[in-house]
C-alpha positions in Angstrom: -147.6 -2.1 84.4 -148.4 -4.4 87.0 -151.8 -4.2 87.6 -154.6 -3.3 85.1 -155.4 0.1 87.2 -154.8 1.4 90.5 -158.0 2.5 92.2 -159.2 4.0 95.1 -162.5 2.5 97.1 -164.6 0.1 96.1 -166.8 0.9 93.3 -169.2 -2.2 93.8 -172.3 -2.8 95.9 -171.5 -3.7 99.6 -171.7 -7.3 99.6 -171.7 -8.2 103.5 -167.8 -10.7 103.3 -166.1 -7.8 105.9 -163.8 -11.3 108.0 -161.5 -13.7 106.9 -164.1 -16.4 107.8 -166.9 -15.2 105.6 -164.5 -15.9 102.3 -164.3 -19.5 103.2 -166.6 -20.4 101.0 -165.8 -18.9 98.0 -162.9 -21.1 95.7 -159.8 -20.1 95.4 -158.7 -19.4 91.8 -155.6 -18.1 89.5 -156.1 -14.4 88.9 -153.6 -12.4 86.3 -152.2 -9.7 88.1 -152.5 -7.5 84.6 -156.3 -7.9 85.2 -157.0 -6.5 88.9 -158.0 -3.3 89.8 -156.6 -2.3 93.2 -159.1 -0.8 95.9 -156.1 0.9 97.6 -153.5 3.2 96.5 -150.9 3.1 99.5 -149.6 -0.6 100.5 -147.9 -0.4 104.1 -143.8 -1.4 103.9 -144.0 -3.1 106.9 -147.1 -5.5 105.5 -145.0 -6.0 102.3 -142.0 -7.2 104.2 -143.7 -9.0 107.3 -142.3 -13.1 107.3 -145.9 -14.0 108.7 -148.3 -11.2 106.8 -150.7 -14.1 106.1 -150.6 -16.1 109.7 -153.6 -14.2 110.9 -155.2 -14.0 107.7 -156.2 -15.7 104.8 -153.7 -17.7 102.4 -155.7 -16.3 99.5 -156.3 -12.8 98.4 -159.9 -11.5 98.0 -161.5 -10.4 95.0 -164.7 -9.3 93.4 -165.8 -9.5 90.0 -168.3 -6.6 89.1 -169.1 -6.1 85.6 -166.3 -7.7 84.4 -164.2 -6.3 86.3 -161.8 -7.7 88.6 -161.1 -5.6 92.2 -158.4 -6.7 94.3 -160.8 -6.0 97.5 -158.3 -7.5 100.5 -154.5 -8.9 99.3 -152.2 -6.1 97.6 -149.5 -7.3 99.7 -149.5 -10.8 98.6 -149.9 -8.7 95.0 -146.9 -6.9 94.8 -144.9 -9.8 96.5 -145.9 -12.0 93.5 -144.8 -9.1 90.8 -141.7 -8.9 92.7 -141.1 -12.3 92.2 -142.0 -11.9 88.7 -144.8 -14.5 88.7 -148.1 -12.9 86.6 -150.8 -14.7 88.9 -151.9 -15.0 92.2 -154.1 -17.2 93.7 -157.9 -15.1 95.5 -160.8 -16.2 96.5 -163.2 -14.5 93.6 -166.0 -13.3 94.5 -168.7 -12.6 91.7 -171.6 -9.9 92.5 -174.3 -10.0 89.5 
């Protein structure tokens, strides 16, 4: 199993981060892949195979801690690219609602 679930919406308060720019200030960190929840169940092939998926976007993927739960909010993608490439982390920008 790749990922520690595979969910469907976000099960956490809104917490106001909807652009790329209002991450910035949350740290990038190492995340296991084995301990994310995905907020999506469908990835789009063409996003999973695009050369410059990231150019637009963040480098990082987005996550929110809730309850001790990891939720891969914004970055399956860069996800799935790093099982395929057999590495068990991935760099996000975590952030932690209380």
């Amino acid at each position: 199993m790749i990922f520690k679930a595979v969910g469907d919406g976000r099960p956490y308060p809104e917490h106001g981060r909807s652009r790329t720019r209002d991450w910035v200030d949350v740290p990038p960190r190492q995340v296991r892949l084995d301990e994310l929840v995905t907020t999506k169940r469908t990835l789009d092939l063409d996003t999973l195979l695009a050369e410059d998926s990231t150019f637009y976007g963040d480098l990082f993927a987005h996550v929110v801690e809730y309850e001790g739960t990891l939720y891969l909010e914004d970055g399956l993608h860069r996800a799935v690219r790093a099982a395929l490439q057999q590495r068990p982390v991935l760099h996000a920008r975590v952030l932690i609602i209380r």
